[in-house]
Kinemage of the C-alpha trace (Angstrom):
@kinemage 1
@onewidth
@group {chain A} dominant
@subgroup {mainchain}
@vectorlist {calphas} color= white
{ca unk a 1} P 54.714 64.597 34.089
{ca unk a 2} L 51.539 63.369 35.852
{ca unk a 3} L 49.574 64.453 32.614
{ca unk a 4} L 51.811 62.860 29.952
{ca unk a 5} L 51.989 59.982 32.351
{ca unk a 6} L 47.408 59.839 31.850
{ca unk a 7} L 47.842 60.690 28.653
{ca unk a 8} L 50.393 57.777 27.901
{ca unk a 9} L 48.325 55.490 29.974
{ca unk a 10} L 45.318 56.098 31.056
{ca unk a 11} L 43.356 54.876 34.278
{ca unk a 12} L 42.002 52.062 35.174
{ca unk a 13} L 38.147 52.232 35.584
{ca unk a 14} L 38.144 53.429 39.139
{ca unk a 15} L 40.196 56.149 38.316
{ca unk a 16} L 43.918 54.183 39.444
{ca unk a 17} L 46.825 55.797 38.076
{ca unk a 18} L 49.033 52.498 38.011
{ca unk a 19} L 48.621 48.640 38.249
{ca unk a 20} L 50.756 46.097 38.343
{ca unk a 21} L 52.531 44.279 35.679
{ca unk a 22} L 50.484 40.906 35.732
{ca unk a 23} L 47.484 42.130 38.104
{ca unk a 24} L 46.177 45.383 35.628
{ca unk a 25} L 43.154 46.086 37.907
{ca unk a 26} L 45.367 47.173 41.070
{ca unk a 27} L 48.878 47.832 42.147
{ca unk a 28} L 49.911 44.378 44.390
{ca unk a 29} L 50.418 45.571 48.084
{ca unk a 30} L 53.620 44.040 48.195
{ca unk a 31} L 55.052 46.202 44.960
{ca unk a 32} L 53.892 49.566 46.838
{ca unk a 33} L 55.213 48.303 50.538
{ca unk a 34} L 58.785 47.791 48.915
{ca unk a 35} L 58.738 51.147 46.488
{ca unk a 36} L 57.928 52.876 49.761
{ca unk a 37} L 60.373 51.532 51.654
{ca unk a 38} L 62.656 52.528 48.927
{ca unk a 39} L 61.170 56.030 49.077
{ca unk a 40} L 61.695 56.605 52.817
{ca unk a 41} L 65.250 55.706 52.027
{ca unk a 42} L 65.754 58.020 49.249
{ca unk a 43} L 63.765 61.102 50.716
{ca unk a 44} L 64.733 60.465 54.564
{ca unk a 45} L 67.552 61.533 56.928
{ca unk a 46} L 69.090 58.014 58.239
{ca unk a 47} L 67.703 58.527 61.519
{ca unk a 48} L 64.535 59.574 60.962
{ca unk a 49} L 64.381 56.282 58.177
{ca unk a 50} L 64.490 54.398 62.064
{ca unk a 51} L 61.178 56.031 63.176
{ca unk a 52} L 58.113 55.402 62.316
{ca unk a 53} L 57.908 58.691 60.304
{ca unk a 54} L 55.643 58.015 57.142
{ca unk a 55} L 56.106 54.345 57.458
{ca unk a 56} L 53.274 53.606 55.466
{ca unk a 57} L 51.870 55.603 52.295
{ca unk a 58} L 48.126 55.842 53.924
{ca unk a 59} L 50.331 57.626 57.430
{ca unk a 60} L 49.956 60.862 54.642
{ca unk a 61} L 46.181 60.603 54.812
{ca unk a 62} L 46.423 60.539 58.572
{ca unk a 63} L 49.085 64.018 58.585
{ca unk a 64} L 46.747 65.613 55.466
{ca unk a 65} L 43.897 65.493 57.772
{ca unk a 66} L 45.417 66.214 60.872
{ca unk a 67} L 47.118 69.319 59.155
{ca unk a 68} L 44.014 70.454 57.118
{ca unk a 69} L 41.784 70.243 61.084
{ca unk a 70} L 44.839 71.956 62.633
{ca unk a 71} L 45.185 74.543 60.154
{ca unk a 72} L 41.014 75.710 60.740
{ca unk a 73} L 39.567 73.627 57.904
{ca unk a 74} L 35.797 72.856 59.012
{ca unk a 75} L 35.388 69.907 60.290
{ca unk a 76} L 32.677 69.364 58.275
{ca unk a 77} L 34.803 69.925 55.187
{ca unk a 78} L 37.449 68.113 56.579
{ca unk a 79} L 35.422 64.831 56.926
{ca unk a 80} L 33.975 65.469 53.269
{ca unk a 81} L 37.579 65.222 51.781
{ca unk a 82} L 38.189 62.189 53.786
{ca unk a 83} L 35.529 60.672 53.400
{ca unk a 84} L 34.395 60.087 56.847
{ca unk a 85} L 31.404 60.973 58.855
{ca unk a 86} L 32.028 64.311 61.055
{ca unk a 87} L 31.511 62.096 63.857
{ca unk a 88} L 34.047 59.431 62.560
{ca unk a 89} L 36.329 62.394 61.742
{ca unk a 90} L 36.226 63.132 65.272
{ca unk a 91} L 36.306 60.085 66.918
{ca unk a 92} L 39.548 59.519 65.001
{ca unk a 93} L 41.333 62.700 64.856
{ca unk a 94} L 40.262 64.124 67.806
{ca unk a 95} L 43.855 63.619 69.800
{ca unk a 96} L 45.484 65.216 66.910
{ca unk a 97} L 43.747 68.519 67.112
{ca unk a 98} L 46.034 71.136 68.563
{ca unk a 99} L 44.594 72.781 71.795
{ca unk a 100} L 46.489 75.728 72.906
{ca unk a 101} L 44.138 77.082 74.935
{ca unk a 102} L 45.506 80.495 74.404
{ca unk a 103} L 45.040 80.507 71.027
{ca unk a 104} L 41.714 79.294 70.824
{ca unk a 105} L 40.643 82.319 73.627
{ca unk a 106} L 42.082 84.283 71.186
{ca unk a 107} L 40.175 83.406 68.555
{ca unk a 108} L 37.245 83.824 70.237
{ca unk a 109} L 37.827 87.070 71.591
{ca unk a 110} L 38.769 88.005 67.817
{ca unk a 111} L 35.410 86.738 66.712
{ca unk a 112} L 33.696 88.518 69.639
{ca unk a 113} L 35.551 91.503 68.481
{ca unk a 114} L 36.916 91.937 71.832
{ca unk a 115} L 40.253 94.210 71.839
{ca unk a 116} L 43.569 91.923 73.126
{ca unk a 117} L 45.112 93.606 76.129
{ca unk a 118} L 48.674 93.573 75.650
């Protein structure tokens, strides 16, 4: 769909996959807050709807990178994707890393090659 949607279409010079009816060089802000408000509805459980969950389309940016550092991604690599600085990256994400502590021995023990007593 995506494809035949390009194909169809097109892109705007920066590479923007839709625009607005009357404004053709962006989407207005106030068309995507009310189709994602609409979306939530659709997609959501009523109560979660009520939270804050996803309340904004750039909150995915903020889980994608939280996920991608939490599931071992370099940060270096991380920030790259982003587009941030590893030191931005950091400064930003840095509460959403996951620290079990146990875990993260374990990882270094793995990488040590230390045997896990059971």
């Amino acid at each position: 769909m995506l494809h035949e949607h390009i194909e169809r279409f097109g892109t705007t010079p920066d590479g923007r996959l839709f625009v607005g009816e009357h404004n053709t060089d962006h989407l207005p802000s106030f068309t995507v807050r009310r189709v994602w408000a609409h979306a939530r509805k659709t997609v959501l459980a009523e109560p979660a709807v009520k939270t804050p969950l996803a309340a904004t389309p750039y909150d995915l940016r903020h889980a994608a990178v939280s996920t991608w550092i939490n599931a071992g991604v370099p940060p270096t690599q991380v920030a790259e994707w982003a587009g941030h600085s590893v030191d931005v990256l950091l400064k930003i994400y840095a509460k959403c890393i996951d620290d079990d502590a146990t875990r993260l021995r374990s990882k270094i023990e793995d990488a040590l090659g230390h045997a896990r007593e059971g």
